[in-house]
Z-matrix of the N, CA and C atoms (Angstrom, degrees):
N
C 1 1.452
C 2 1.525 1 108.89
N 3 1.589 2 110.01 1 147.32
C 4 1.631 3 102.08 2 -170.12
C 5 1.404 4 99.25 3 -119.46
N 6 1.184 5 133.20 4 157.91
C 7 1.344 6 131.46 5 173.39
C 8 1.284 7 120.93 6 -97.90
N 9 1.485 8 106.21 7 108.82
C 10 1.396 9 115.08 8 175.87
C 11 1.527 10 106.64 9 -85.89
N 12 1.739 11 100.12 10 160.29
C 13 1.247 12 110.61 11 179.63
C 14 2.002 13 120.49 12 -62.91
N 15 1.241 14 109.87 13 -23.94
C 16 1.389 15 128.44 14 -171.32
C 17 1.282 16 102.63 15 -78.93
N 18 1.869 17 116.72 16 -53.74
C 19 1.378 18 113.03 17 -177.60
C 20 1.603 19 105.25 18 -60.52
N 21 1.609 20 125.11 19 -41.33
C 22 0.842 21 115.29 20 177.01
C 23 1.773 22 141.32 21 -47.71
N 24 1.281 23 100.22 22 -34.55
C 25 1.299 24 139.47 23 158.48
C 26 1.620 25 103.13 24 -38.74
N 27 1.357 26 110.57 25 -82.95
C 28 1.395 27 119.21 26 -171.82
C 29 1.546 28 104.08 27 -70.24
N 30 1.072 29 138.04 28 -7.57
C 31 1.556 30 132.24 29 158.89
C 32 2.064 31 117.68 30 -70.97
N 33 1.428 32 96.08 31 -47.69
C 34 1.165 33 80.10 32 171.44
C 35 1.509 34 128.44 33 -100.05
N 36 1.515 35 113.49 34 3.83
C 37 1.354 36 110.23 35 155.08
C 38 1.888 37 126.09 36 -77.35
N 39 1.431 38 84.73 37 -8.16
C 40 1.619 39 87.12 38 174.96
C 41 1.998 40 117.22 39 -97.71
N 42 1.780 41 98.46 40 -13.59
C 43 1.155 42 92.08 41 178.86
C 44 1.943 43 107.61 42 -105.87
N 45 1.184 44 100.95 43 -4.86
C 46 1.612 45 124.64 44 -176.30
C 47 1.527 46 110.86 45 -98.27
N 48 1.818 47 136.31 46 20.29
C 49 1.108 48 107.56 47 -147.53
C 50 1.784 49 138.74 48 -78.26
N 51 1.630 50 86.86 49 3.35
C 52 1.823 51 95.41 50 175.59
C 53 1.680 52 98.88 51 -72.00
N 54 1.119 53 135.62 52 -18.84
C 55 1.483 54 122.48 53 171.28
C 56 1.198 55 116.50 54 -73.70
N 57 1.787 56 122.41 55 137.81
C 58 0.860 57 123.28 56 172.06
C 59 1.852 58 112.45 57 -62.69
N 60 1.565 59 131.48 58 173.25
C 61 1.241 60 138.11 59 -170.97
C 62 1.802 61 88.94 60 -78.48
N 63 0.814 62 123.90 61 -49.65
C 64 1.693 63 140.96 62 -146.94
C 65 1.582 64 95.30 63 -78.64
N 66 1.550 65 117.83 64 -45.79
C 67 1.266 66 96.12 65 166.96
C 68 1.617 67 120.46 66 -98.60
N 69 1.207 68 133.62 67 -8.71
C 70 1.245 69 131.23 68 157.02
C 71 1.814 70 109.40 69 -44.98
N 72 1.692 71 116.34 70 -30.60
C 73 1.482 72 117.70 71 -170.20
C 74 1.699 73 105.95 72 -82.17
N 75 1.638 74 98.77 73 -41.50
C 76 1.350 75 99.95 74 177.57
C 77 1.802 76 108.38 75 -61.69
N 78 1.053 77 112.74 76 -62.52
C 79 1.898 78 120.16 77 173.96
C 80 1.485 79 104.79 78 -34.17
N 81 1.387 80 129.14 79 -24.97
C 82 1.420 81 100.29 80 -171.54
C 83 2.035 82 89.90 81 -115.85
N 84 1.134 83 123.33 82 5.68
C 85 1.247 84 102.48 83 -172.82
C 86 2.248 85 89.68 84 -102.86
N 87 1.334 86 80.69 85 -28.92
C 88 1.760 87 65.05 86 161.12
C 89 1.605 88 135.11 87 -64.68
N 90 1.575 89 99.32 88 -29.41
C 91 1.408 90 104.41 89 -178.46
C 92 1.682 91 96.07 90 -72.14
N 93 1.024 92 131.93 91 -69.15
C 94 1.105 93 136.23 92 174.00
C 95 1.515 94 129.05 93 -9.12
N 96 1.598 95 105.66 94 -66.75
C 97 1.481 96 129.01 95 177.46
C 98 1.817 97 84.29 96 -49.91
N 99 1.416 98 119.76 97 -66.64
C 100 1.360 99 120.33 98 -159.49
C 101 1.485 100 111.58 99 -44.67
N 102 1.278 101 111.49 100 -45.11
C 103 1.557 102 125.98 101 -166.79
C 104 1.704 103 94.81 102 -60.38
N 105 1.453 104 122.16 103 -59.67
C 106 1.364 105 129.14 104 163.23
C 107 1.737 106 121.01 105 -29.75
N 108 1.102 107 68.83 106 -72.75
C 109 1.473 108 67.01 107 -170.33
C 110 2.276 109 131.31 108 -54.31
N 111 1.593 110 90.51 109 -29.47
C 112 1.236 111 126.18 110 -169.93
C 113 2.343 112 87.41 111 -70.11
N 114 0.959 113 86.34 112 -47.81
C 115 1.780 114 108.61 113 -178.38
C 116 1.694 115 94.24 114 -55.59
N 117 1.238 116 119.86 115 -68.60
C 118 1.169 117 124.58 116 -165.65
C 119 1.566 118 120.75 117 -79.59
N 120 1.422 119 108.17 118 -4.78
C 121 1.761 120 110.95 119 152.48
C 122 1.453 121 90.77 120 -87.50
N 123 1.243 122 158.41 121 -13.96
C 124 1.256 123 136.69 122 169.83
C 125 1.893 124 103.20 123 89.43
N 126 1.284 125 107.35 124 36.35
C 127 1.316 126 123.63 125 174.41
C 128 1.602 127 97.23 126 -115.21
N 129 1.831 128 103.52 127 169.13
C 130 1.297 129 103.22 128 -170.42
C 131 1.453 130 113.54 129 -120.24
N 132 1.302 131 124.31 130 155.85
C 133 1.611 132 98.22 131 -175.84
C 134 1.560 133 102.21 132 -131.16
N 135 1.117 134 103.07 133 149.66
C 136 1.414 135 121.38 134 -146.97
C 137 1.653 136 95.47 135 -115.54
N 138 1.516 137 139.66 136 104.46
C 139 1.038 138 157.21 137 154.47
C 140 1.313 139 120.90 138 -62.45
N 141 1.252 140 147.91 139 98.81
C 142 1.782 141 128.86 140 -178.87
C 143 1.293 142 101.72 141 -74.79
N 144 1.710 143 89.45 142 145.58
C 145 2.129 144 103.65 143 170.91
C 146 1.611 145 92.75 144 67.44
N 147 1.200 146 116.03 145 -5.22
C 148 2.076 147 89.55 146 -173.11
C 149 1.569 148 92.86 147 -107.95
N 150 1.743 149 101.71 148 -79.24
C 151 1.782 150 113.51 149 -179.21
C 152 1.476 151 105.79 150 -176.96
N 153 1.358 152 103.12 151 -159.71
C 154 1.247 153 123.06 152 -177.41
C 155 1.209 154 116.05 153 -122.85
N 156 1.906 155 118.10 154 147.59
C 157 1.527 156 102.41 155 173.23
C 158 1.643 157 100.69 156 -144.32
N 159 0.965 158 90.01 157 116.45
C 160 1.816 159 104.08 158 -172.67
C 161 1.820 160 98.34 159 -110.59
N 162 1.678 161 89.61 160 164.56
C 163 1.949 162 85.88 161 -173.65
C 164 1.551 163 87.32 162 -115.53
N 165 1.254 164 128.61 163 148.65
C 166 1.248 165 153.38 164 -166.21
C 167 2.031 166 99.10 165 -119.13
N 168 1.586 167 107.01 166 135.97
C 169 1.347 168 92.40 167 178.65
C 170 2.084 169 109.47 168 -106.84
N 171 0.775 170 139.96 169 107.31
C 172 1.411 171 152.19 170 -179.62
C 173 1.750 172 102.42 171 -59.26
N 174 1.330 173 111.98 172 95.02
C 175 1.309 174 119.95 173 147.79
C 176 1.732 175 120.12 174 2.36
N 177 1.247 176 134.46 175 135.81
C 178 1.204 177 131.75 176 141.70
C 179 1.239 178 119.83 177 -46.40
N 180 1.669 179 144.13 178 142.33
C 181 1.618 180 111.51 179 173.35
C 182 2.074 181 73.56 180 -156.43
N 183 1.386 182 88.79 181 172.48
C 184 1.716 183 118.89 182 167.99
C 185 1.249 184 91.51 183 -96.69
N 186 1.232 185 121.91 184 117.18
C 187 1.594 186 139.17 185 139.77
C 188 1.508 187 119.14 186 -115.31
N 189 1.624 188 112.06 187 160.03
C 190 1.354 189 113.42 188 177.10
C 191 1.284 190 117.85 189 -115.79
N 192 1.638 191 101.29 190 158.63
C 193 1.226 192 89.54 191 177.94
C 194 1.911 193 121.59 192 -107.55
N 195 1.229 194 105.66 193 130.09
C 196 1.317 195 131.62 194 172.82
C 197 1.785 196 108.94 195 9.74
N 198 1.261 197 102.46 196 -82.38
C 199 1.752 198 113.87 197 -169.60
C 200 1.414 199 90.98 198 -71.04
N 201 0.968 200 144.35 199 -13.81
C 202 1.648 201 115.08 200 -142.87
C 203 1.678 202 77.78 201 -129.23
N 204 0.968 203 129.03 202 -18.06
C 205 1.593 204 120.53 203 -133.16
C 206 1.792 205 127.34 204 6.57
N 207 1.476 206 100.83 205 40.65
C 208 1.200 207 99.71 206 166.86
C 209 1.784 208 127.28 207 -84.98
N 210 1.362 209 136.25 208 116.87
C 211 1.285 210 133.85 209 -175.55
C 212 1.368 211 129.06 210 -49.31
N 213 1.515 212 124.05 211 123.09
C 214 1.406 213 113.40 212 -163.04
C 215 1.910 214 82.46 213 -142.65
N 216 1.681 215 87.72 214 146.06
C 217 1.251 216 131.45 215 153.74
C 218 1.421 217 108.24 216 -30.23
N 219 1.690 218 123.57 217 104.70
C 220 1.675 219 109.18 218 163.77
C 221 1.651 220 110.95 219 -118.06
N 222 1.194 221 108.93 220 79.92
C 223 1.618 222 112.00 221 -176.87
C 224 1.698 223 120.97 222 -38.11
N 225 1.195 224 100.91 223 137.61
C 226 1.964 225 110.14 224 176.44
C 227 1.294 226 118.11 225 -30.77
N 228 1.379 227 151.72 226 98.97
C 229 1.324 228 164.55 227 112.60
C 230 1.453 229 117.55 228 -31.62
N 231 1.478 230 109.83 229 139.04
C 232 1.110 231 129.56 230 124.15
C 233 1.613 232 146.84 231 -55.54
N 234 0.726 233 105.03 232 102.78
C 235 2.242 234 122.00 233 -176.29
C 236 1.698 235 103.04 234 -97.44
N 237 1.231 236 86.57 235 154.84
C 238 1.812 237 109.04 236 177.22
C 239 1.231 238 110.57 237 -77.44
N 240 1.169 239 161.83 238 161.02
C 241 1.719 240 135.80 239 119.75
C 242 1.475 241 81.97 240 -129.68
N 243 1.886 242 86.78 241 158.47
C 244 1.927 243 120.86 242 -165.72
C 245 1.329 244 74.26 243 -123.65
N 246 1.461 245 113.69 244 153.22
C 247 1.384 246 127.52 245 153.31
C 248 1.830 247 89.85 246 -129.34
N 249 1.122 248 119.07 247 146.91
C 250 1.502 249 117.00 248 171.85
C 251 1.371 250 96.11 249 -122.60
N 252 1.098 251 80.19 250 166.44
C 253 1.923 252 109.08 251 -138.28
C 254 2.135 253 95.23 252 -87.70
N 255 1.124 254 117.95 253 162.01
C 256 1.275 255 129.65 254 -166.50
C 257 1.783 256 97.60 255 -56.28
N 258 1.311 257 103.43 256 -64.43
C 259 1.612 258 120.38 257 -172.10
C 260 1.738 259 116.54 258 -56.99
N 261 1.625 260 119.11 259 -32.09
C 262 1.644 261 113.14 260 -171.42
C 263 1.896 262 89.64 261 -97.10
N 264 1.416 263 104.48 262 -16.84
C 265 1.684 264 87.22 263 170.09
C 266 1.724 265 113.74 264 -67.29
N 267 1.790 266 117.81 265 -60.80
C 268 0.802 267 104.75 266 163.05
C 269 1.967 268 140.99 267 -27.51
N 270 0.780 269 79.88 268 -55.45
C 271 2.060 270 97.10 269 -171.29
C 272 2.111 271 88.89 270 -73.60
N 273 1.084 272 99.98 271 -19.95
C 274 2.098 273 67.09 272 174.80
C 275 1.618 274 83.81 273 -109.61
N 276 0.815 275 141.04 274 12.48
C 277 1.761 276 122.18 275 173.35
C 278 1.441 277 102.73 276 -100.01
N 279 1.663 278 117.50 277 -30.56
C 280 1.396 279 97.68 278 -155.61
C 281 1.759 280 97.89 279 -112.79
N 282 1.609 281 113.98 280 128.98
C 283 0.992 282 156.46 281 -127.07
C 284 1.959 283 81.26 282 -82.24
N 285 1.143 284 112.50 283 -61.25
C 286 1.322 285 117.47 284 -155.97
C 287 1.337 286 120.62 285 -78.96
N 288 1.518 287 98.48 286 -19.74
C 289 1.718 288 104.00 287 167.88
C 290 1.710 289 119.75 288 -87.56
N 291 0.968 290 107.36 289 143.83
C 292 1.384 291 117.90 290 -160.39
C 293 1.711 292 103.00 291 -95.31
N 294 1.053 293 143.19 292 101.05
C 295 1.790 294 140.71 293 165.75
C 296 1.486 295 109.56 294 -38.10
């Protein structure tokens, strides 16, 4: 199962219910924008108990492509990386604790 932003929505308006829906949507699209934006100065943001998400920069390189095997140009990118955090590794590995 993947987590959409909507289901998300209806999770914490069902476990949040003195908040209105409208600002529970605004509260998470702010966190969001932040996470973005924080990403795109190329700073890292630091979540407690969840993880980390720093941007990694990917080399320029010659790669090919598949069907053709003809060699093409893959210019320098930016990538995501998550490190998760000491505590949500624990709690999904260990069997007896309940989330």
């Amino acid at each position: 199962m993947s987590v959409v932003k909507s289901k998300l929505l209806k999770q914490l308006s069902k476990n949040y219910p003195n908040f209105l829906k409208k600002d529970l949507e605004k509260f998470t699209d702010i966190v969001l924008k932040e996470i973005k934006r924080t990403l795109r100065r190329s700073e890292r943001v630091e979540l407690r108990g969840f993880g980390v998400f720093s941007t990694k920069v990917q080399k320029a390189r010659i790669s090919r492509n598949p069907k053709t095997s003809e060699k093409v140009h893959t210019p320098e990118k930016k990538t995501i990386h998550f490190k998760m955090a000491k505590d949500l590794f624990k709690k999904l590995n260990d069997d007896k604790e309940k989330v």
